[in-house]
KEZA-590933 format. One record per residue (C-alpha): x, y, z. Coordinates in nm, 4 decimals. Example, Ala and Ser with C-alpha at 12.3 -4.5 7.8 and 13.67 -1.06 7.14 Angstrom:
! residues 2
<tise><X>1.2300</X><Y>-0.4500</Y><Z>0.7800</Z></tise>
<tise><X>1.3670</X><Y>-0.1060</Y><Z>0.7140</Z></tise>
This chain:
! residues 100
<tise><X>-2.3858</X><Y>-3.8917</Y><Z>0.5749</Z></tise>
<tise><X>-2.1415</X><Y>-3.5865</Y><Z>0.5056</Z></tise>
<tise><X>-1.8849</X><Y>-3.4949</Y><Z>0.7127</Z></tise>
<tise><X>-1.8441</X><Y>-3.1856</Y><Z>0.8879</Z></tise>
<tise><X>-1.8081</X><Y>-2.8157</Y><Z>0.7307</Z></tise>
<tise><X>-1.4591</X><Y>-2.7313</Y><Z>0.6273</Z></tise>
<tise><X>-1.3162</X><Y>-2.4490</Y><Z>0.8376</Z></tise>
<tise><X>-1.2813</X><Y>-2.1473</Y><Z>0.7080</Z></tise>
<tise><X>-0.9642</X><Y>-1.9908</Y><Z>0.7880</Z></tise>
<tise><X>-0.9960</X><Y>-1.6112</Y><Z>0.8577</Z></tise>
<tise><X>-0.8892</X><Y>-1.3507</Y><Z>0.6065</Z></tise>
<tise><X>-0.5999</X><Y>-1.1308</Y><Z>0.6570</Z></tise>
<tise><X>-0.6597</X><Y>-0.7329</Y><Z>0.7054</Z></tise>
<tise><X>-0.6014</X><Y>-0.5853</Y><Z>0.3801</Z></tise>
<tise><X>-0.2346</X><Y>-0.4148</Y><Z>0.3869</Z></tise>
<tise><X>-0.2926</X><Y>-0.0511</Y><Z>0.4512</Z></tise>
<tise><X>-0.0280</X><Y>0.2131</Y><Z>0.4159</Z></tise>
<tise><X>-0.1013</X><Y>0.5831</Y><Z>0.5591</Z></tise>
<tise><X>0.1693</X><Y>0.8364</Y><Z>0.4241</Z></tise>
<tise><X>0.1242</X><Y>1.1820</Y><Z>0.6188</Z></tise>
<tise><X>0.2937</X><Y>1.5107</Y><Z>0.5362</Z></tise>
<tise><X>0.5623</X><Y>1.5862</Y><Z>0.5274</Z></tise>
<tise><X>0.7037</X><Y>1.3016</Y><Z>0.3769</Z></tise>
<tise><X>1.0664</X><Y>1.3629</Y><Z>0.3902</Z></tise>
<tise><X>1.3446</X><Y>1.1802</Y><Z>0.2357</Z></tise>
<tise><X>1.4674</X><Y>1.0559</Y><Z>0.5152</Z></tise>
<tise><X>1.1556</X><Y>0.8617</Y><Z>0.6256</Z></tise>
<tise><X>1.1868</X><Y>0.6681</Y><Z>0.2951</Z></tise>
<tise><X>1.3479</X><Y>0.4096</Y><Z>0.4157</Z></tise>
<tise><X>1.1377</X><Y>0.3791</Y><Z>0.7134</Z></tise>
<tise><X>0.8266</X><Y>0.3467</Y><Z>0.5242</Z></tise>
<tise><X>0.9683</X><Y>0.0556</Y><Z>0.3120</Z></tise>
<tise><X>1.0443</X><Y>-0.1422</Y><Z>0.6080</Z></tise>
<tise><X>0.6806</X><Y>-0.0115</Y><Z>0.7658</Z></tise>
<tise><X>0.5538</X><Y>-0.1995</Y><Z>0.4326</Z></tise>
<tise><X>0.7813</X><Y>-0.4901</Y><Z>0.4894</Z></tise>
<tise><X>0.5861</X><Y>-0.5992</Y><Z>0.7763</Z></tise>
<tise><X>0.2392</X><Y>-0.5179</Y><Z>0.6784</Z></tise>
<tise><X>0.3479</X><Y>-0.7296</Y><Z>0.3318</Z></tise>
<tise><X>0.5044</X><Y>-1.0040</Y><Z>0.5840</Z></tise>
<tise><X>0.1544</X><Y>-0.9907</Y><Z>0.8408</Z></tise>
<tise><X>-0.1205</X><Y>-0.9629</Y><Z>0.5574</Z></tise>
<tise><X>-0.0202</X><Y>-1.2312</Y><Z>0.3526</Z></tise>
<tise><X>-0.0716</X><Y>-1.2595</Y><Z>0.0008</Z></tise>
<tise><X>-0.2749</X><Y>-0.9396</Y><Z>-0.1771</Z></tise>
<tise><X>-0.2141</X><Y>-0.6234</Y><Z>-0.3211</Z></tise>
<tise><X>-0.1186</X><Y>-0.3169</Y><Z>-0.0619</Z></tise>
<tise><X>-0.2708</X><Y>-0.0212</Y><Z>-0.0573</Z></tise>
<tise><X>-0.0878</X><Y>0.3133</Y><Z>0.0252</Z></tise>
<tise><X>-0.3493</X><Y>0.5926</Y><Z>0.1403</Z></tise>
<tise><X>-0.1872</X><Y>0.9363</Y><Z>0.0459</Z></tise>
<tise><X>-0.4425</X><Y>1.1286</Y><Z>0.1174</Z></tise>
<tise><X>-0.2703</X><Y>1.3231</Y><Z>0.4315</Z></tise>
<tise><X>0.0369</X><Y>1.3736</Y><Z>0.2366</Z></tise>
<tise><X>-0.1350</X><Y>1.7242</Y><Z>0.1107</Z></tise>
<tise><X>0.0168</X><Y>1.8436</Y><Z>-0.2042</Z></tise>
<tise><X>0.2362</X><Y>1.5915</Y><Z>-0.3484</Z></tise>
<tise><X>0.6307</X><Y>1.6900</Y><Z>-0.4442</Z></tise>
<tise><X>0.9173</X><Y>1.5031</Y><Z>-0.5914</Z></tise>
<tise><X>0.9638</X><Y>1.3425</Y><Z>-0.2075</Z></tise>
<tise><X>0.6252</X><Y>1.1739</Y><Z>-0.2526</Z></tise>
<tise><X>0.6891</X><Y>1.0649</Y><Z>-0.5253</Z></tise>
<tise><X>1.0082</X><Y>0.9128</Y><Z>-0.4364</Z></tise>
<tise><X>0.8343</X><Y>0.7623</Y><Z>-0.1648</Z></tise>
<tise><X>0.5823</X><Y>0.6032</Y><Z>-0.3633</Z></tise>
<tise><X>0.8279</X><Y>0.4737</Y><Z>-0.6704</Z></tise>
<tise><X>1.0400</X><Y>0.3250</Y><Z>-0.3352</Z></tise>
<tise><X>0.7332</X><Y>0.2062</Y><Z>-0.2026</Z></tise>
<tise><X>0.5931</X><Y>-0.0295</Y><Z>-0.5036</Z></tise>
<tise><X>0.9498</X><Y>-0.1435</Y><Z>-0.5807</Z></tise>
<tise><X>0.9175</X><Y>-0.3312</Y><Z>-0.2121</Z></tise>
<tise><X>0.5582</X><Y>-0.4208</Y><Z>-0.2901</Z></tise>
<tise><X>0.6706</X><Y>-0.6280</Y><Z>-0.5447</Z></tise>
<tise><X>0.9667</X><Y>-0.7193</Y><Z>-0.3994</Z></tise>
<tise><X>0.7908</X><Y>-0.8984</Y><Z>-0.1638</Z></tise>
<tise><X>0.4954</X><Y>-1.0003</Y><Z>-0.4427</Z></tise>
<tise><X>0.2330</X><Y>-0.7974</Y><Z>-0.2802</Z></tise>
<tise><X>0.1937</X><Y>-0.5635</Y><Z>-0.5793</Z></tise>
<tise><X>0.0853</X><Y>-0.2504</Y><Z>-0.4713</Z></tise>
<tise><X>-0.2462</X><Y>0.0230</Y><Z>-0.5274</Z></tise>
<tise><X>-0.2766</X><Y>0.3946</Y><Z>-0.4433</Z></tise>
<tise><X>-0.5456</X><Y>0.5536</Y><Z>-0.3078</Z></tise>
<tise><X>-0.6021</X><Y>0.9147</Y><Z>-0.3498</Z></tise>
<tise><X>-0.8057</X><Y>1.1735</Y><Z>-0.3680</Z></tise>
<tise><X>-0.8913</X><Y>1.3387</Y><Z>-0.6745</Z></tise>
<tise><X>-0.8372</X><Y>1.6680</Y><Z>-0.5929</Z></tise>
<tise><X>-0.4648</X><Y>1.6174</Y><Z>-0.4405</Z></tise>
<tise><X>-0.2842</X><Y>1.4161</Y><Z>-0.7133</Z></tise>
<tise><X>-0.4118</X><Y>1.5935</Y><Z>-1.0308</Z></tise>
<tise><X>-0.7051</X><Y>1.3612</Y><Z>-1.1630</Z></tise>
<tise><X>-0.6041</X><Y>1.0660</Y><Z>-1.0490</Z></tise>
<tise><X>-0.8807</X><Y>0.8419</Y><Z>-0.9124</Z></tise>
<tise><X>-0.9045</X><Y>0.6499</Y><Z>-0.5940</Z></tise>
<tise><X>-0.7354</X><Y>0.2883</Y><Z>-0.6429</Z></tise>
<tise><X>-0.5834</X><Y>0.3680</Y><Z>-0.9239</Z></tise>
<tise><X>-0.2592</X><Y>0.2549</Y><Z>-0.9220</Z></tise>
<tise><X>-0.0214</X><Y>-0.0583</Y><Z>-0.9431</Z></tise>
<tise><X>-0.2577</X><Y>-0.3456</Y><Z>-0.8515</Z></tise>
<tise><X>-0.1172</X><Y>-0.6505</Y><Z>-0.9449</Z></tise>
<tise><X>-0.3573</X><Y>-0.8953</Y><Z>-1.2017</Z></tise>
């Protein structure tokens, strides 16, 4: 006689990000405490930030997404981008700062 199935306990959403332009400096800040709580409500797992609205990247963007993993990991989320191709300059979709 076995006993009964072990629960599964659901799985979190995956921890997604949207950036959309314009990213401006002042919004920084915002988005790091925007991935605060998804970090906080999706438990343990990589983050993914979708730039794919942002447009053309700049130097803001950039900022943005340097700010961005620092909070990832301050948290221990690591983080991942995901963009396309043709607006970061080769980079390919997920490439980014996934955490092993």
């Amino acid at each position: 006689m076995t006993g009964p199935e072990p629960e599964n306990p659901p799985m979190p959403s995956p921890a997604v990000l949207v950036l959309t332009q314009p990213v401006t400096r002042a919004e920084v800040a915002r988005l790091c405490e925007r991935l605060t709580a998804l970090a906080r409500r999706s438990g343990p797992g990589p983050v993914t930030v979708d730039v794919g609205g942002v447009g053309r990247p700049d130097l803001t963007v950039v900022e943005a997404l340097a700010r961005l993993r620092l909070t990832a990991g301050y948290w221990g989320a690591g983080s991942s981008s995901a963009t396309p191709a043709a607006n970061c300059g080769g980079c390919s979709p997920g490439r980014g700062w996934t955490r092993p």
